[in-house]
C-alpha positions as CSV (number, residue, x, y, z in Angstrom):
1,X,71.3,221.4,216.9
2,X,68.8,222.3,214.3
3,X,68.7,219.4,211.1
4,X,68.2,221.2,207.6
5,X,68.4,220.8,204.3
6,X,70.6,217.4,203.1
7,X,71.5,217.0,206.5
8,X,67.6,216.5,207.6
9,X,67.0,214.1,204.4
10,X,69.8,212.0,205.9
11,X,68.7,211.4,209.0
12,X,65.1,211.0,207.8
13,X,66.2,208.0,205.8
14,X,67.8,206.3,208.6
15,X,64.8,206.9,211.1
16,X,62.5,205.3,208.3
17,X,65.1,202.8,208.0
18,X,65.3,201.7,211.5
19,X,61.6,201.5,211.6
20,X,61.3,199.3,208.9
21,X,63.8,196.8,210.1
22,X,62.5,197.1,213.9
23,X,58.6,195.9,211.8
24,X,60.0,193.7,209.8
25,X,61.5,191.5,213.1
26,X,58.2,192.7,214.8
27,X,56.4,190.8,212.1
28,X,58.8,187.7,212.1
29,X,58.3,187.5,216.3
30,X,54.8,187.6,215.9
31,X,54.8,184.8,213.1
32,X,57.2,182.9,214.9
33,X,55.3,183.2,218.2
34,X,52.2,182.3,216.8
35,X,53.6,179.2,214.9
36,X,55.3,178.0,218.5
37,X,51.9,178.2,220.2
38,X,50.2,176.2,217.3
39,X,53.1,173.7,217.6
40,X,54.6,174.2,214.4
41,X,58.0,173.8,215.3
42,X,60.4,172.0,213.5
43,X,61.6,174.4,211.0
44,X,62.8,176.9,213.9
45,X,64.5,174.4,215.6
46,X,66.3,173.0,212.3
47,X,67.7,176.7,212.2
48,X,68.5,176.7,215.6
49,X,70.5,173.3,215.5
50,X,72.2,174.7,212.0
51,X,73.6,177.5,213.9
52,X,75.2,175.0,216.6
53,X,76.2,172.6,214.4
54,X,78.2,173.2,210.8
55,X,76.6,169.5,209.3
56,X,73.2,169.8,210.8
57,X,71.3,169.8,207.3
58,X,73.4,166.3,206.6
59,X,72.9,164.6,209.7
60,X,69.2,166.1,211.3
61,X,67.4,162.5,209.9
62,X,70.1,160.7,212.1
63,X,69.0,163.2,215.5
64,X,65.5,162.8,215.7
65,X,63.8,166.2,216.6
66,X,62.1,166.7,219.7
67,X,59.6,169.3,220.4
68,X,57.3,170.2,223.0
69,X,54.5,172.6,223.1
70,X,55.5,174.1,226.3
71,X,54.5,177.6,224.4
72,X,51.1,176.9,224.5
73,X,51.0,175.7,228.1
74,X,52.2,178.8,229.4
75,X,50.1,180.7,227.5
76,X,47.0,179.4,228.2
77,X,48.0,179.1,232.0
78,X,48.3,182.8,231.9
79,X,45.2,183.1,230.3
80,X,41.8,182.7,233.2
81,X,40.2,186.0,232.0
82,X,37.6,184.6,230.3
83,X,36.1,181.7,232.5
84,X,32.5,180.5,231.9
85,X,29.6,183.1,233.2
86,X,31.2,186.3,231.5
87,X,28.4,188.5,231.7
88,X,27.8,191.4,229.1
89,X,24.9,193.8,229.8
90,X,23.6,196.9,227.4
91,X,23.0,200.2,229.5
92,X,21.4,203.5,227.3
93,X,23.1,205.6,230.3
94,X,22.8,204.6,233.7
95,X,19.6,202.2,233.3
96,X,19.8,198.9,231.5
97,X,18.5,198.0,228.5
98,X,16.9,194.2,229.4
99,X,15.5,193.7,225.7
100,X,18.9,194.9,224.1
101,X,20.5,192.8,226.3
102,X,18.9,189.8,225.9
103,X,19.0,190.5,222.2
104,X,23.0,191.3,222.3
105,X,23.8,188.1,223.7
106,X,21.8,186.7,221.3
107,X,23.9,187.9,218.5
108,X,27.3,187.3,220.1
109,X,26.2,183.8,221.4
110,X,25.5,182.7,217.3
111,X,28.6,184.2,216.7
112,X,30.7,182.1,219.5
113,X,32.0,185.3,220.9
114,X,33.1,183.9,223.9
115,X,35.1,180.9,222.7
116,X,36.8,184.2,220.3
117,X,37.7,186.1,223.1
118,X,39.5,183.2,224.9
119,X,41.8,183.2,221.9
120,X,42.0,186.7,221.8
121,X,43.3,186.7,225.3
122,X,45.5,184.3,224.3
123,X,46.9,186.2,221.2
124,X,47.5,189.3,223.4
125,X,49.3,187.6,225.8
126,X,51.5,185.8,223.5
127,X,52.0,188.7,220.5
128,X,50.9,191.6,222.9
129,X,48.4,193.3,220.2
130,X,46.0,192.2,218.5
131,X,43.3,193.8,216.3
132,X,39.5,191.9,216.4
133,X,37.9,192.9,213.2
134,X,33.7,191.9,213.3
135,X,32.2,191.4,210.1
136,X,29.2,189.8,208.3
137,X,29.0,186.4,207.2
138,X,26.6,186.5,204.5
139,X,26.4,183.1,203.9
140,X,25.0,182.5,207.6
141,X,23.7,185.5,207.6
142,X,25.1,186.1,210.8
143,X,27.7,188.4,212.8
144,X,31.3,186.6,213.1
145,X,34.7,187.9,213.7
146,X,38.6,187.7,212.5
147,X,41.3,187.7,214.7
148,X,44.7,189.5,213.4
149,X,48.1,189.3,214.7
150,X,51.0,191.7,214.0
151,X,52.2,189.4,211.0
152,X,48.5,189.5,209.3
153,X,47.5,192.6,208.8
154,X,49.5,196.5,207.9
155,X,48.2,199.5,209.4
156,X,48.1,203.3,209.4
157,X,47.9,205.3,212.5
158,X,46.4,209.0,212.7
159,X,49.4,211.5,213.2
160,X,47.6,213.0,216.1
161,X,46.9,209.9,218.4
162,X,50.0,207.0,217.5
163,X,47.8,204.6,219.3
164,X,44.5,205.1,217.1
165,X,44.0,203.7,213.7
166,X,43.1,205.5,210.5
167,X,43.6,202.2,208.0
168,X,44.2,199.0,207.9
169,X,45.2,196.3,205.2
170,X,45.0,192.9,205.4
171,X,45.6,189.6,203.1
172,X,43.5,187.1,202.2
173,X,43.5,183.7,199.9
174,X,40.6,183.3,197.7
175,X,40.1,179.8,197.4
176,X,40.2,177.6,194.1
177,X,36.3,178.7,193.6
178,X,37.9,182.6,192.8
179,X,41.2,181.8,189.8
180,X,39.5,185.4,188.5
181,X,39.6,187.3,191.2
182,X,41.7,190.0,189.5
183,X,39.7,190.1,186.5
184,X,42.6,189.3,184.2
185,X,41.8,186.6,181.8
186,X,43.7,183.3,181.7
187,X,45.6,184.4,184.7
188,X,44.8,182.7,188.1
189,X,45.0,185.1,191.1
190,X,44.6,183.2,194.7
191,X,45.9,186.5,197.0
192,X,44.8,189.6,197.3
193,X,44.7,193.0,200.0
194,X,41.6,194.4,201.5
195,X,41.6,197.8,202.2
196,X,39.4,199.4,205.4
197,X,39.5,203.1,206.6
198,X,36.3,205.3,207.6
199,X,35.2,205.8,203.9
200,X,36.0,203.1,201.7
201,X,37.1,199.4,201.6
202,X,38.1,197.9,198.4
203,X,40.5,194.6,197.1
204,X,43.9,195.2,195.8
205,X,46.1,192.9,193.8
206,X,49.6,191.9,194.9
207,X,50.4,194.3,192.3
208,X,49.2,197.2,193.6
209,X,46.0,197.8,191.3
210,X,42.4,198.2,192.7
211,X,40.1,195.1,192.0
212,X,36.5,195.8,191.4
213,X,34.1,194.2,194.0
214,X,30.7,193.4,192.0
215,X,29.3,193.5,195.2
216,X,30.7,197.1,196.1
217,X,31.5,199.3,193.1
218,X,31.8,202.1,194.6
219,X,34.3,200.8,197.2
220,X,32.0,202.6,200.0
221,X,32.7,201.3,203.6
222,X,28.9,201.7,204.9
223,X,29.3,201.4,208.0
224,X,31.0,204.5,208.4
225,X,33.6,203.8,211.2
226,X,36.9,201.4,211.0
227,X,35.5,198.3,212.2
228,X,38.8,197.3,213.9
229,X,38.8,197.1,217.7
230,X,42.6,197.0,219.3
231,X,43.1,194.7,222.6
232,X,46.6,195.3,224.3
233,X,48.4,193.4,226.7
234,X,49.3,196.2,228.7
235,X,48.6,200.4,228.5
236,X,51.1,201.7,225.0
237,X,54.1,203.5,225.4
238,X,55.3,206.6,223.3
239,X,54.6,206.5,219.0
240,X,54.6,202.7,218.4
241,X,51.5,201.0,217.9
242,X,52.3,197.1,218.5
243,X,53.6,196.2,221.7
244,X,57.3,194.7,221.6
245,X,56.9,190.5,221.7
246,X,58.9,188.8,224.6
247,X,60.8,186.2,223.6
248,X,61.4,184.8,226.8
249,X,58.3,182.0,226.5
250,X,60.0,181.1,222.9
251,X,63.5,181.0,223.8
252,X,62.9,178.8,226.9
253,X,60.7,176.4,224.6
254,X,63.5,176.7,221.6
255,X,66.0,175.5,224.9
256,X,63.6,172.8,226.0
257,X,63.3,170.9,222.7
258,X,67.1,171.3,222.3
259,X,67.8,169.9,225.5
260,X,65.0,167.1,225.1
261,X,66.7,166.0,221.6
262,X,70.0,165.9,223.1
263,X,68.6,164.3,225.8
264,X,66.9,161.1,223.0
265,X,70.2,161.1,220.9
266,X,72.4,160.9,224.2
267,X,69.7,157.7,225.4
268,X,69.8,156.5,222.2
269,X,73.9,156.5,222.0
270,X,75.0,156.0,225.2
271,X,72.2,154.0,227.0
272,X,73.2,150.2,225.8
273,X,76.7,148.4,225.8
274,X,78.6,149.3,222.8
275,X,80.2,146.2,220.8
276,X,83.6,146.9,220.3
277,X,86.7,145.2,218.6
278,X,90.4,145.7,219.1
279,X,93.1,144.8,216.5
280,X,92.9,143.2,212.8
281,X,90.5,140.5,213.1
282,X,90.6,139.9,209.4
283,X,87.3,140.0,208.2
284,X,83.7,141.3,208.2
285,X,82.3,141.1,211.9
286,X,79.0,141.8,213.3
287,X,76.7,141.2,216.7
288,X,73.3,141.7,214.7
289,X,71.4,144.3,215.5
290,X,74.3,146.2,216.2
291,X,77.2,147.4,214.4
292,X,80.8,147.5,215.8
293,X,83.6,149.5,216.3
294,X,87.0,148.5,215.0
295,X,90.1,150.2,217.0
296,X,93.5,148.9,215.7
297,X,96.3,148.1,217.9
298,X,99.8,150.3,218.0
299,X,102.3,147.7,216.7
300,X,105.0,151.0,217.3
301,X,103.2,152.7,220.1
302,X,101.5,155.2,218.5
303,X,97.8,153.9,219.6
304,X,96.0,154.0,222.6
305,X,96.3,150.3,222.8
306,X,99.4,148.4,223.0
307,X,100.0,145.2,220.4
308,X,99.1,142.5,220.9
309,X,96.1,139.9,220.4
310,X,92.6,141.2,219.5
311,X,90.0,141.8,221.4
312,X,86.5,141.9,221.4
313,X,84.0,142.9,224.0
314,X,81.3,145.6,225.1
315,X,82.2,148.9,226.7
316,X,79.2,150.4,228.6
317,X,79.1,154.4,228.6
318,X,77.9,156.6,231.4
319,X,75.5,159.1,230.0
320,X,74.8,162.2,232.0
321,X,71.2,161.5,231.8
322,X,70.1,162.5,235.1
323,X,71.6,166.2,234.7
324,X,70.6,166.8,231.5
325,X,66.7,166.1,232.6
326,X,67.7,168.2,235.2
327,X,68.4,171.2,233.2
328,X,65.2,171.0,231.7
329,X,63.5,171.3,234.6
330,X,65.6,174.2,235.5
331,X,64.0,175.9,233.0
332,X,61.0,175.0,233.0
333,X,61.0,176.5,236.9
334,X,62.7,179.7,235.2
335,X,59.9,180.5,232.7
336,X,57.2,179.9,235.7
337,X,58.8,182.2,238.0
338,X,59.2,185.0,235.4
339,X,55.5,184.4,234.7
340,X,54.5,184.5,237.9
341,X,52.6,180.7,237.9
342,X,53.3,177.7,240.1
343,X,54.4,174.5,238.4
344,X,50.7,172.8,239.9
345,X,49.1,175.6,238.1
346,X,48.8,174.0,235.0
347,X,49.1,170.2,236.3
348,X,46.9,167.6,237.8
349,X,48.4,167.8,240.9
350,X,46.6,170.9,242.3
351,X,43.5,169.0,243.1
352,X,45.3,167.7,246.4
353,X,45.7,171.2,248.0
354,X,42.9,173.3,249.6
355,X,41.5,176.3,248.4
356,X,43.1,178.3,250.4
357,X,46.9,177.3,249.3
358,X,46.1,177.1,245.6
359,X,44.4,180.7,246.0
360,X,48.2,181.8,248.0
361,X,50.2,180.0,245.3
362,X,48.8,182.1,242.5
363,X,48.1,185.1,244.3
364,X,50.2,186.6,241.2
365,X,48.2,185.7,238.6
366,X,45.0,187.0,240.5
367,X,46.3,190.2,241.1
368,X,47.2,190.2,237.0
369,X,43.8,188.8,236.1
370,X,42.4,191.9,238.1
371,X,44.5,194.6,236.0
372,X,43.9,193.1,233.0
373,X,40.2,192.9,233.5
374,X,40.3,197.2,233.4
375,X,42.1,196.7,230.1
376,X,40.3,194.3,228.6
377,X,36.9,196.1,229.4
378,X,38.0,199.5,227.9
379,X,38.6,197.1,224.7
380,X,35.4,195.6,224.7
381,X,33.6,198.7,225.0
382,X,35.4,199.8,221.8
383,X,34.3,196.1,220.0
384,X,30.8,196.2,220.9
385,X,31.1,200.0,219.0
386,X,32.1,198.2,216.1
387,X,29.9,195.0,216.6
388,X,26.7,197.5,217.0
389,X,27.4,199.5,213.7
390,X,28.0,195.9,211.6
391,X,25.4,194.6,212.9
392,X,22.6,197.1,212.7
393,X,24.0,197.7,209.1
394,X,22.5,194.5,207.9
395,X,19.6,193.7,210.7
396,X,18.4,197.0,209.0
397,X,18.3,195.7,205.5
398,X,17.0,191.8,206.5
399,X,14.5,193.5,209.4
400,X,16.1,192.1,212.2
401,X,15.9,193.9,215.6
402,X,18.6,196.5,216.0
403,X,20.7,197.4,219.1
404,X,20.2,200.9,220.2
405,X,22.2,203.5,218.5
406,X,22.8,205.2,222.1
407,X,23.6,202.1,223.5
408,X,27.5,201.1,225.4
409,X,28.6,197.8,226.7
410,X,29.1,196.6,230.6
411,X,30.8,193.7,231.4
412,X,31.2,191.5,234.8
413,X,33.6,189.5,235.0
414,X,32.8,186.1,237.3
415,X,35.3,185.5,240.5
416,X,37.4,182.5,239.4
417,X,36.9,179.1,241.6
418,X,39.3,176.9,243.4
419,X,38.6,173.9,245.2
420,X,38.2,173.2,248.8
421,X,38.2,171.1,251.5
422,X,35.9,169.3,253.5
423,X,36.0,171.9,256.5
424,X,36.8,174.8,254.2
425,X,33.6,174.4,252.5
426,X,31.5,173.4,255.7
427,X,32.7,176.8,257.4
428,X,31.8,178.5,253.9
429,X,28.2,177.5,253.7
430,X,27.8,178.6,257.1
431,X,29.1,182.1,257.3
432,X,26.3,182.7,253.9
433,X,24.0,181.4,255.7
434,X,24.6,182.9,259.3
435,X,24.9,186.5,257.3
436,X,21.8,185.6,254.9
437,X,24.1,186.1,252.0
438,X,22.3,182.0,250.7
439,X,19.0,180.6,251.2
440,X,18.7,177.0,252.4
441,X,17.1,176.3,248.9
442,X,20.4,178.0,246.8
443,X,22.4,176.0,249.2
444,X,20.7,172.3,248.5
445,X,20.6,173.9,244.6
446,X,24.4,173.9,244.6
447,X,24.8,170.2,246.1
448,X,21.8,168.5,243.7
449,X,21.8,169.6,240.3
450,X,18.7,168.1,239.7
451,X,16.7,170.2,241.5
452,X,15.7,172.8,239.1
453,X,14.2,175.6,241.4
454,X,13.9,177.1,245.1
455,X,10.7,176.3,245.3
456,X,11.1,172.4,244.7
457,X,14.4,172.8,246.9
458,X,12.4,174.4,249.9
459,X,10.1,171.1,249.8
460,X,13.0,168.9,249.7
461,X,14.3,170.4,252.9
462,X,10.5,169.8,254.5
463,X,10.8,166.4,253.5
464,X,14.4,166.2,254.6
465,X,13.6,167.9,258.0
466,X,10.6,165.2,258.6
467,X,12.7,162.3,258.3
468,X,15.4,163.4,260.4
469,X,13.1,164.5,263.4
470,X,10.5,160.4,262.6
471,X,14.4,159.3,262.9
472,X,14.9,160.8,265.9
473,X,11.9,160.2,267.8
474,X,12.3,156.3,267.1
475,X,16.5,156.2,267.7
476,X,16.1,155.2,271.1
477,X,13.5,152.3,270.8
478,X,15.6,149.4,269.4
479,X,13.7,150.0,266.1
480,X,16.5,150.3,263.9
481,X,18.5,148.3,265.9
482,X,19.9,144.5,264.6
483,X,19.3,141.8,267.3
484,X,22.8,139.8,267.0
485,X,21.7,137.5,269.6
């Protein structure tokens, strides 16, 4: 069936209209993830609770809310791609670049590029795409970078590759040091757009008109390329450009603080002996600090309690504590299978169990941290493009060594670490030494940080080995011996 005319219009309009509802929840996932993960909470779970219950926005100050950050926990659990030791060399080709390298980390150490791509890491495992935007902070004079989620920023994608960028628009808020950024007088203007595509970059009002940047008339971008480099979660399917956000983290955290603030209001209600009073006592009562509850007497029958005299006494209730703390834990194990991590992978506990075992109980993320290491190293490739081109831009104008045009980026990423036991490590240090993988001096480097090189480590060993043979040759003579007589 071929789609013409009025017919093709029609279904055009509902496509687009589809889209924009499918970005538009995009966009509220991704603000909502990100606000979970920061730990602002409470005005999700006040819609959540209004949804449950039809008198929630009259009674919430009587329920305190409980939230936990269980969000961010998982996240950064998940998150061991970027461990200390990251190391990022310059190659023109096959052959390094030493001076470019030294200068390049340099650059991005100034610019706290490795504390940026922890979050980054983070991001795009919690939003699943994320765009790292470098950029020059003139008033440090310095490269730095900004960090956009789905919710920050708009973009345009090229019609021939879905996946690549052509522009990209993002807001920002000029402080109380810029009322005139719009250039109308008398009238305060805090927001504005910044436009970015391989040729120009320019502001734009929340109104739609082009504001003039003293500091760029002619709205050229000079550095000539997009300077936005995309880091996925995982490889993109089909025409869509952001990855889909799972909810599953979210909605187990939403059921956690639900559970935990049921679990306070049912302690807080049901935990103590409840002062009660039967019948018409004829006045005002009280047991200070508590109040009571009044429960007339049937004089026909038609209560639960027969007449008669009044009563007064405390009824104890018998709060399901136990299995409401225990459905929190349910889930809790629910969210770590799906993830793939062992409860003791983010707790204090794993410090009892050898290397070995921790290293079997997160086999999982192992394997994941080695596939997302090929991602991630395709996307850094494509930053340090965009780094490069910022960078060199300025160095050029302040005289500052430049990286080489020809220049692309390597990374190696370090083995992650788990501890080990006593014999663990003493059959360790003697397979590298028995296959001359360590030298005695490394090996004594690793035990005594204070030994700053080989060279002063090999003499400590002479000095070592002369003691322990003097000790020797004297064990048998009494010398060291107490006399206990």
């Amino acid at each position: 069936m071929i789609l013409q005319g009025s017919e093709w219009t029609i279904f055009h309009e509902q496509l687009m209209d589809a889209r924009r509802e499918a970005l538009n929840k995009l966009r509220l996932d991704s603000e909502r993830s990100v606000d979970f993960y920061h730990g602002v909470q409470k005005p999700y779970m006040d819609a959540y609770f209004e949804q449950i219950f039809t008198n929630w926005s009259d009674n919430k100050g009587k329920i305190p809310l409980t939230t936990f950050n269980f969000t961010k926990a998982i996240i950064n659990g998940l998150s061991k791609l970027y461990k200390e030791g990251t190391q990022r060399n310059i190659y023109i080709g096959d052959n390094e670049d030493e001076a470019a390298t030294e200068l390049y980390n340099s650059i991005i150490r100034d610019a706290m590029k490795p504390s940026w791509m922890k979050t980054v890491d983070r991001m795009t495992r919690l939003v699943k795409t994320v765009l790292v935007h470098p950029y020059w902070d003139y008033d440090k004079g310095m490269l730095s970078y900004r960090i956009f989620t789905p919710d920050l920023c708009d973009v345009k994608q090229s019609p021939y590759n879905p996946q690549k960028l052509t522009a990209v628009v993002y807001k920002l808020s000029a402080i109380d040091t810029a009322n005139n950024i719009g250039g109308y007088e008398g009238e305060a203007k805090t927001d504005y757009y910044v436009y970015w595509d391989n040729e120009n970059t320019y502001w734009i009002d929340e109104w739609g008109q082009r504001i003039q940047n003293p500091d760029n008339p002619e709205a050229i971008n000079p550095y000539k390329i997009l300077t936005f480099a995309t880091f996925r979660d995982s490889m993109p399917i089909g025409n869509q450009f952001w990855g889909d956000i799972d909810e599953t983290i979210i909605g187990v955290n939403m059921d956690i603080n639900a559970m935990a603030t049921d679990l306070k209001h049912l302690a807080r209600m049901q935990c103590f002996s409840q002062a009660v009073a039967i019948g018409d006592f004829g006045g005002d009562i009280a047991t200070d600090p508590m109040s009571v509850i009044v429960l007339p007497t049937g004089a026909n029958g038609d209560s639960q309690f027969q007449a008669g005299q009044p009563d007064f006494k405390f009824v104890t209730p018998n709060p399901k504590l136990e299995e409401v703390k225990s459905l929190i834990d349910f889930w809790q194990s629910v969210a770590y299978s799906i993830e793939k991590m062992s409860p003791q992978s983010i707790t204090a506990q794993s410090h009892i169990a050898s290397g070995f075992s921790i290293m079997a109980a997160n086999l999982p993320l192992l394997e994941d941290r080695q596939d997302r290491a090929q991602l991630f190293e395709a996307w850094e490739k494509d930053l340090y493009q965009t780094e490069k081109a910022v960078y060199n831009y300025h160095a050029k104008i302040e005289g500052l060594p430049q990286l080489p045009e020809n220049s692309e980026l390597r990374i190696n990423w370090p083995d992650l670490t788990f501890p080990m036991s006593k014999d663990e490590k003493i059959k360790y240090d003697e397979h590298r030494l028995k296959n001359n993988l360590i030298s005695f001096g490394e090996l004594l480097m690793e035990y005594d940080s204070n030994i700053l090189n080989e060279d002063e480590a090999v003499e400590k060993i002479k000095a070592n080995k002369e003691l322990n043979e003097l000790f020797k040759a004297v064990a048998g003579t009494g010398l060291f011996e107490r006399n206990i007589e």
